[in-house]
C-alpha positions as MATLAB code, in Angstrom:
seq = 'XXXXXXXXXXXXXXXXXXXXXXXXXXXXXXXXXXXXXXXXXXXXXXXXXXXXXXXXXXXXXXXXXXXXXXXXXXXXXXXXXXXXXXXXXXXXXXXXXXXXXXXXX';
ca = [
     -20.925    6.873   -5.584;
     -17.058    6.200   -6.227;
     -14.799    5.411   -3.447;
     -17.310    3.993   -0.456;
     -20.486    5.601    1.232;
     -18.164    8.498    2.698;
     -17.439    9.700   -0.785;
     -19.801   11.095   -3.148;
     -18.958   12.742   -6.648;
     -20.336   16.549   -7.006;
     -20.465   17.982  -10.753;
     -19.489   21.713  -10.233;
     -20.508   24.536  -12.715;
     -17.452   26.810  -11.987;
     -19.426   29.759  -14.599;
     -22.228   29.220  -12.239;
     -19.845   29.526   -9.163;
     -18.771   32.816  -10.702;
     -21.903   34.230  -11.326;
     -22.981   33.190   -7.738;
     -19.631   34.996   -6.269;
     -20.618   38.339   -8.466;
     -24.053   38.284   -7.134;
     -22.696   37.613   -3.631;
     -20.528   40.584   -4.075;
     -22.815   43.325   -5.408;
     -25.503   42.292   -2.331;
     -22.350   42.566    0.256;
     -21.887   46.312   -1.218;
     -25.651   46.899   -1.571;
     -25.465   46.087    2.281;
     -22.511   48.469    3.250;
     -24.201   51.228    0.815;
     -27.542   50.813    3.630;
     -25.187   52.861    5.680;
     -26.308   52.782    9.664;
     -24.962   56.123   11.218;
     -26.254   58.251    8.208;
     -29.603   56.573    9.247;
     -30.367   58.303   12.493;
     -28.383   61.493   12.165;
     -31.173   63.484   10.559;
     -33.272   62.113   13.732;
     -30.443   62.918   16.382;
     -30.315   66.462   14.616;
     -33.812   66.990   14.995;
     -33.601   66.674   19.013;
     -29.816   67.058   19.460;
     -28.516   67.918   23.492;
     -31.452   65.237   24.478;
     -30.946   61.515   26.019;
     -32.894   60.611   22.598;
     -30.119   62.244   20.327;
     -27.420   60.247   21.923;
     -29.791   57.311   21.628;
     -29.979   57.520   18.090;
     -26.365   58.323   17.875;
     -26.054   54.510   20.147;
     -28.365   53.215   17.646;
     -26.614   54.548   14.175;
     -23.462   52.260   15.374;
     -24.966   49.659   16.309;
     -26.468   50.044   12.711;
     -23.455   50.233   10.779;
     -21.525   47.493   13.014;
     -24.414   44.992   12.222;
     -24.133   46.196    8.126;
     -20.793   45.697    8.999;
     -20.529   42.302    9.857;
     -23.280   41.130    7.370;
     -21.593   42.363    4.417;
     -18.179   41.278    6.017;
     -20.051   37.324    5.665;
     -21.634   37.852    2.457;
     -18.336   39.252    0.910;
     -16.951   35.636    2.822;
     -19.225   33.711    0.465;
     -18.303   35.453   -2.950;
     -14.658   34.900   -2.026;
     -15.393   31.074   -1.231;
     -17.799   30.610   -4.506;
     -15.165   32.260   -6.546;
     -12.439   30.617   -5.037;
     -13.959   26.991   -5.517;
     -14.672   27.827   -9.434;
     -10.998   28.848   -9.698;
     -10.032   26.094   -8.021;
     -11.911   23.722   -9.514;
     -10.692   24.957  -12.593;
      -6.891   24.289  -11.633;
      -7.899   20.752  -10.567;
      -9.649   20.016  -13.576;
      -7.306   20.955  -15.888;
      -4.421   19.428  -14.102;
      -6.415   16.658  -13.714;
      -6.835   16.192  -17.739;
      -3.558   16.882  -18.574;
      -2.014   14.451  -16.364;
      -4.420   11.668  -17.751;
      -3.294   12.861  -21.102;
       0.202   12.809  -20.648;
      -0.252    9.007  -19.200;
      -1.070    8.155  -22.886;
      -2.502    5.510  -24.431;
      -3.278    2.470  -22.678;
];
């Protein structure tokens, strides 16, 4: 530990934040791809003017606005993960070059 019990030093693969963020993505599209209307309209078809077609109409957007919102939080975490390996980045390198232009001590 560096700087007191509050402070702990994390080593940070910013590749493996990358990767993570990529994953992260592709699952957040998988999850909009699921669709959630397109789900029940084959049902609603099948007994459309009935209190069950309107049902599964209720259903299919209640669906898609759960898909919605999951992928909307997945997408969240790819944009974090990639954001902390670009950011880490920035801060490392700035970090190195400003002990290097301290020069020798």
């Amino acid at each position: 530990m560096l700087g007191g019990p509050d402070v702990t030093v994390v080593k940070v693969d910013p590749d493996m934040l990358r990767a993570m963020s990529g994953s992260l993505g592709a699952i957040a599209r998988e999850v909009e791809a699921l669709g959630g209307r397109r789900s029940f309209d084959n049902a609603g078809l099948a007994v459309e003017g009935s209190d069950t077609a309107a049902a599964c109409r209720d259903a299919g957007d209640i669906l898609a606005s759960a898909l919605g919102v999951a992928a909307s939080r997945i997408d969240e975490m790819a944009f974090i993960a990639g954001d902390g390996a670009e950011n880490y980045d920035v801060v490392d390198t700035t970090f190195a070059s400003q002990l290097s232009a301290m020069g020798q001590m």
